[in-house]
N, C-alpha and C positions, 0 to 999 in steps of 0.2 A: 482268495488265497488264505489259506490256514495257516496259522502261527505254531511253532512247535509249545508255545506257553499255551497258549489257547487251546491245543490235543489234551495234555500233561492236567491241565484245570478238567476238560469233559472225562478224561480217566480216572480222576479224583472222586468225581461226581456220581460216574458211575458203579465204581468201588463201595461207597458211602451209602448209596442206593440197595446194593447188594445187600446190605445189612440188616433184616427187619427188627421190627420195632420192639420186639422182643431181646433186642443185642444178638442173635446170632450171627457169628462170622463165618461167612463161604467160603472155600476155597476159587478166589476170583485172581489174585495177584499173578506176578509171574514166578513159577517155581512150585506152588502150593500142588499141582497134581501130583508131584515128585515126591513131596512132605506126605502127602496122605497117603502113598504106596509103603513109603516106612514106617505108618502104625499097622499097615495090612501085610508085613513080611512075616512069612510063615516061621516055627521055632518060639523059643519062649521070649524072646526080645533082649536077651542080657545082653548081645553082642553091637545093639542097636540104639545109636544115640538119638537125640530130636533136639532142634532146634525151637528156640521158643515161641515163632509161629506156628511150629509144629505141633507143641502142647494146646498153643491156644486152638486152632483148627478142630484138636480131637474134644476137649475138655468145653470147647465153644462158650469161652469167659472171656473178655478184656484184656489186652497186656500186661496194663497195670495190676489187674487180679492175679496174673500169673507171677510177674514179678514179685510183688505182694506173699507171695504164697512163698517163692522161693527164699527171699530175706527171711522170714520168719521158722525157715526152715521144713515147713510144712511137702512140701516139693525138696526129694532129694535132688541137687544139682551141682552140677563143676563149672569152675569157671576157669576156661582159658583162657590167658591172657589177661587185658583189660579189658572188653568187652566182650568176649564170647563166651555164651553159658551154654551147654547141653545138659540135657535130660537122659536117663538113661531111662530105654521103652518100658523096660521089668520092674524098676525101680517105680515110676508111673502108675503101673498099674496095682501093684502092692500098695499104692497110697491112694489110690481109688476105691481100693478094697476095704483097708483100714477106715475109711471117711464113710464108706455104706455102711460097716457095722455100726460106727460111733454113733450113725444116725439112727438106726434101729434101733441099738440102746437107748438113745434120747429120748423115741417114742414110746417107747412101751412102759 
């Protein structure tokens, strides 16, 4: 007989698993298909918010690196309420862009 704790621990596991050892994060959990069809919505993205699994998913960093990024402002974001923060898609991708030139610059 299977325990629901004992499911709950092998889905943790296999979550954890998902991850290779490089840290990239799959779209494995429940919801995540849903999250990646909002970075793949056609138009320019300004009408399109993301949730911060959502960031991590695309950007394939940490949460605490996303968080990170947001406090320091680096990632434009709102926060609603007390816990809910969205990212706005456009706003995302202009800071993607901004970060590839800095890094050109850096190199050269």
């Amino acid at each position: 007989m299977a325990y629901s704790h004992h499911i709950k621990q092998a889905q943790q596991q296999q979550q954890a698993a998902m991850a290779d050892d490089a840290g990239v994060y799959l779209p494995t959990g429940p919801g995540d298909a849903q999250r990646m069809e909002l970075l793949n919505m056609p138009g320019d993205g300004s009408d399109v918010w993301l949730d911060v699994r959502t960031v991590q998913l695309y950007l394939q960093i940490s949460l605490t690196s996303i968080y990170k990024l947001i406090h320091q402002g680096e990632i434009p974001a709102v926060k609603l309420g007390t816990k809910t923060i969205r990212v706005n898609r456009k706003a995302l991708e202009e800071y993607l862009q901004r970060a590839a030139m800095d890094a050109a610059i850096a190199v050269a």
